[in-house]
Every structure is written in structure tokens, then in C-alpha cells.
C-alpha positions as CSV (number, residue, x, y, z in Angstrom):
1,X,-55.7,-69.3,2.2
2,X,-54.5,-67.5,0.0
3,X,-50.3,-67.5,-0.6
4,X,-49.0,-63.3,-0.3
5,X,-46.6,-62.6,-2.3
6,X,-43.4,-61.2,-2.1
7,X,-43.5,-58.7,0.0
8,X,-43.3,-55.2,-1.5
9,X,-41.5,-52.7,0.6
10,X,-43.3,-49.8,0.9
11,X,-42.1,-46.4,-1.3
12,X,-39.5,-44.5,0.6
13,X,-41.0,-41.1,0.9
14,X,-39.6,-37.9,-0.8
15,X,-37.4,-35.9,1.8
16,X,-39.6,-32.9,2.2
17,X,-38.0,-29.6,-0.3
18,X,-35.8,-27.0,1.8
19,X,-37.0,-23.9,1.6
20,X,-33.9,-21.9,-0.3
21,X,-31.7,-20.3,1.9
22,X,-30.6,-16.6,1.0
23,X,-27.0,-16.4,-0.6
24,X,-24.4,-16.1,1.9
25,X,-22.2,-13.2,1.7
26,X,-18.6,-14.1,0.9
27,X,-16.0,-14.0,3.4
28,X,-13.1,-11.3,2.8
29,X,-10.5,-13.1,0.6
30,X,-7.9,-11.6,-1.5
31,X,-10.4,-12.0,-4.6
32,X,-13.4,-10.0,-3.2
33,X,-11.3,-6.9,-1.1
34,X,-10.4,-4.3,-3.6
35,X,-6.9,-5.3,-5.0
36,X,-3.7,-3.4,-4.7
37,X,-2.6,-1.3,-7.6
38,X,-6.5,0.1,-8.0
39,X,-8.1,3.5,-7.2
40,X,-9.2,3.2,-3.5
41,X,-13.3,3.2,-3.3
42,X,-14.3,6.7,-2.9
43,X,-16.3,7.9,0.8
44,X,-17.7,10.3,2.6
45,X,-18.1,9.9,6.6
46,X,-19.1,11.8,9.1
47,X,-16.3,11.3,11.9
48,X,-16.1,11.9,15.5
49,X,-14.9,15.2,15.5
50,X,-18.1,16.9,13.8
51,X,-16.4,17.1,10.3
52,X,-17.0,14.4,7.0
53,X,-14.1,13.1,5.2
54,X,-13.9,12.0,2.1
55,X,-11.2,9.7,0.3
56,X,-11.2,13.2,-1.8
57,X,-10.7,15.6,1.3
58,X,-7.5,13.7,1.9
59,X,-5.6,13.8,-1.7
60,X,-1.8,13.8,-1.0
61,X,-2.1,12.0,2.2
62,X,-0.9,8.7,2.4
63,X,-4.2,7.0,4.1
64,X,-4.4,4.3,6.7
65,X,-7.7,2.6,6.8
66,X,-8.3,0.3,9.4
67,X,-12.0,-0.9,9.9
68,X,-12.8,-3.0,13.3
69,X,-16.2,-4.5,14.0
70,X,-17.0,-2.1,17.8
71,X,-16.4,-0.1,19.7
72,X,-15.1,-0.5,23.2
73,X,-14.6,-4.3,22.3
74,X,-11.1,-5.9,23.4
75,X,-9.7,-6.1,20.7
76,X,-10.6,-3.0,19.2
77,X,-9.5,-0.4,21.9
78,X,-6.1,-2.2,21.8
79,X,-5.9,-1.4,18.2
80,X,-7.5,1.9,19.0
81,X,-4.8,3.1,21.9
82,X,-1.9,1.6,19.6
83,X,-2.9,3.8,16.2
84,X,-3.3,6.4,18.6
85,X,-0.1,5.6,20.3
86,X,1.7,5.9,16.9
87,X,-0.2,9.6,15.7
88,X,2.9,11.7,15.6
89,X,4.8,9.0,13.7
90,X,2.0,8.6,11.0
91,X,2.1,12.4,10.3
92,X,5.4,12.6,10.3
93,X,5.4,10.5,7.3
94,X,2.5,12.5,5.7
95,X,0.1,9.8,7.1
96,X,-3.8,10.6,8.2
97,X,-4.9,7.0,10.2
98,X,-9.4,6.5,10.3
99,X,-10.9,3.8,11.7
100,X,-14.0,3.0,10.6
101,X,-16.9,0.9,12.4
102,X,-20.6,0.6,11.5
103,X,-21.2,2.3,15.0
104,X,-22.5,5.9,15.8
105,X,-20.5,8.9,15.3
106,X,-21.7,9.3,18.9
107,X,-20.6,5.6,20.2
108,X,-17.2,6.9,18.4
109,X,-17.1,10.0,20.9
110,X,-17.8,7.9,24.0
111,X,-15.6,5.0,22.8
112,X,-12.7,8.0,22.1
113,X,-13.3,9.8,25.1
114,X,-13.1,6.9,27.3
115,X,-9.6,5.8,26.0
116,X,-8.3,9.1,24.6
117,X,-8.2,8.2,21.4
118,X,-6.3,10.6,19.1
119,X,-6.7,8.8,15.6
120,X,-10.6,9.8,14.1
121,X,-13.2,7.5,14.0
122,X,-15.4,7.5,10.7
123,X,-19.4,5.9,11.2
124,X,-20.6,3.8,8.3
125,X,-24.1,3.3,9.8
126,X,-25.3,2.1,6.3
127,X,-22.5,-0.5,5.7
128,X,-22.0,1.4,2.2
129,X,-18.7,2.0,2.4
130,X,-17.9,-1.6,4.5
131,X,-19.3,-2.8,1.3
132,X,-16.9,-1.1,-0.9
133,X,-14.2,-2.1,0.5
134,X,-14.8,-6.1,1.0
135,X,-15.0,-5.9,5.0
136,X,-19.0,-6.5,5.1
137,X,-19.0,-10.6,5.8
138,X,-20.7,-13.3,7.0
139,X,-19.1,-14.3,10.2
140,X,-19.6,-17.3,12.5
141,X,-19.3,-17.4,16.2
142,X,-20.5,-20.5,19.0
143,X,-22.6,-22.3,15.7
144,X,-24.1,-18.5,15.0
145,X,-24.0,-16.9,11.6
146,X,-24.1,-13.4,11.4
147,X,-23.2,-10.9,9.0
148,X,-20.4,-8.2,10.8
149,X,-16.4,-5.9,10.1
150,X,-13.5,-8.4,8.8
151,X,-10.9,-6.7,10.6
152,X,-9.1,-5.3,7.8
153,X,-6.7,-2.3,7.3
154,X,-5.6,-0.3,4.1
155,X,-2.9,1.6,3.1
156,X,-3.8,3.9,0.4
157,X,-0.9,6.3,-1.3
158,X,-0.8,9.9,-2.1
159,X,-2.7,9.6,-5.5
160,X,-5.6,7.3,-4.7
161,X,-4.3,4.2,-5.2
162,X,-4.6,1.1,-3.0
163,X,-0.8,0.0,-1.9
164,X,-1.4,-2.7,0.7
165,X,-3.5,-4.5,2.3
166,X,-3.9,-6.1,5.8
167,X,-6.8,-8.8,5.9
168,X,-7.6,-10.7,8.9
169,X,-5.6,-8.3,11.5
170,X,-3.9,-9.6,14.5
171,X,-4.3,-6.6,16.8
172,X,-0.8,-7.0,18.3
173,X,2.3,-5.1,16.9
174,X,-0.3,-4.0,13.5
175,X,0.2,-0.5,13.8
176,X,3.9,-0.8,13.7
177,X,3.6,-3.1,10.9
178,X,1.5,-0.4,9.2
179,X,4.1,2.3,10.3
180,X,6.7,0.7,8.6
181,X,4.9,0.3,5.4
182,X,4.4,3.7,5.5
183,X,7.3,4.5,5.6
184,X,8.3,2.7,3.1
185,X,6.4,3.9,0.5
């Protein structure tokens, strides 16, 4: 008989290559949102009232941009009634307040009608202007990834120019936090 040898393990096989996975969109920071001090991202949206506004329509306003992932969510119609809530006082300080979702400017009517919303809706159906403005990210929910608003709100001044911003909202007591910013400026 013949004596084996030592015994050679056998080669470990190559892990099979992962296909590449697309790039994932970065999640709003403080780096990626448009930063304070710089000329507001220019827009044009239709809005639930029939008309389009543009960043340019509304020069000498102070501008209060809040974007929120749906309509008729939670979350959203609270922030909804409580911008709505606080109308008179936002004018009163020269103050126009838009929200802005990806959903239809006829979803906006419904949602409005429903809750007798005051403040105007603006539809970004393309995500353009979501884009501009850093809200556009890659969420996660229950081990889900999916791409969707940042609840984010802006305060742009008279001239253009971004003067605060809000990222990551907590519905409760923001509009009054909002209102007193625009006061104050």
C-alpha cells in the first residue's frame, strides 16, 4: 500500500462577486441641504389653489418652506392644521408659509379640504425641486430602504437668501418655533 501523504485541504472557493449596488443617496445633513447665508434654490410649482409660485413671485416676502413626505399622514396634517393655525401671524410679519410634498396638486386639494387647510400646498411631482433643496433621501423603515421627504423646513428672507434651517422636524410646537424666527428676523 501505498503511504498518502499529508493531506491537502482542499482550495477554499472564491466568494461569488456582488453585483454592484446603485449609490445610495445621502441622507439630509447639514453638508448636503443648501447652507444658510446662500441664495435659496429657485422654483416654480403649481399649488393647490390653481396658481404656480415661484421663489421669484414671492420677492420681499419672508418665505417659510416646510416640505413633509404626504399627505393626510399623522404627522403631516398636525403640521398642516398648526401652520395653518398660525396664518394670520405669519402675514402679519410679512411671512407667505408653502408646504411642499411630491403629491398631486389634486391630493393637495383633498388633503386641504379635508382639514381646512389655509397655508398652500405646492406639488413637486418630479422631485426637482426636493432635489434642490437636500430633502430627496434614502430613508429606512421595518429593514426597508426607500428613497422619500426629510421633513425639513426653511426660512428664507426678503432678498432670497436662506436664513435658517430646520432639518429633521419634530412636528410638535415647529410652527411656533418658526414663528418666532420670523419674527426675529
Amino acid at each position: 500500500m501505498k503511504k498518502a501523504g499529508p493531506t491537502a485541504k482542499p482550495a477554499a472557493k472564491a466568494p461569488a462577486a456582488k453585483p454592484k449596488a446603485a449609490p445610495k443617496a445621502k441622507a439630509a445633513t447639514a453638508s448636503t441641504l443648501p447652507a444658510v447665508g446662500r441664495k435659496a434654490p429657485a422654483f416654480s410649482l403649481p399649488a393647490d389653489d390653481g396658481s404656480t409660485i415661484s421663489l421669484s413671485s414671492l420677492a420681499g416676502k419672508k418665505i417659510v418652506l416646510y416640505f413633509y413626505p404626504k399627505d393626510d399622514t399623522p404627522g403631516c396634517t398636525v403640521e398642516a392644521i398648526a401652520f395653518s393655525a398660525q396664518k394670520a401671524a405669519f402675514e402679519a410679519a410679512n411671512a407667505v408659509v408653502l408646504g411642499v410634498s411630491k403629491d398631486s396638486v389634486k391630493a393637495h386639494c383633498k388633503f386641504r379640504d379635508k382639514h381646512n387647510l389655509t397655508v398652500r400646498l405646492l406639488s413637486d411631482e418630479t422631485g426637482e425641486m426636493l432635489e434642490a433643496y437636500g430633502v430627496w433621501v434614502e430613508k429606512s423603515q421595518y429593514g426597508r430602504t426607500y428613497m422619500g421627504i426629510a421633513r425639513t423646513t426653511y426660512l428664507i428672507d426678503e432678498k432670497g437668501v436662506i436664513a435658517k434651517i430646520w432639518p429633521k422636524v419634530k412636528v410638535d410646537g415647529h410652527a411656533d418655533d418658526v414663528l418666532a424666527a420670523v419674527k426675529s428676523l
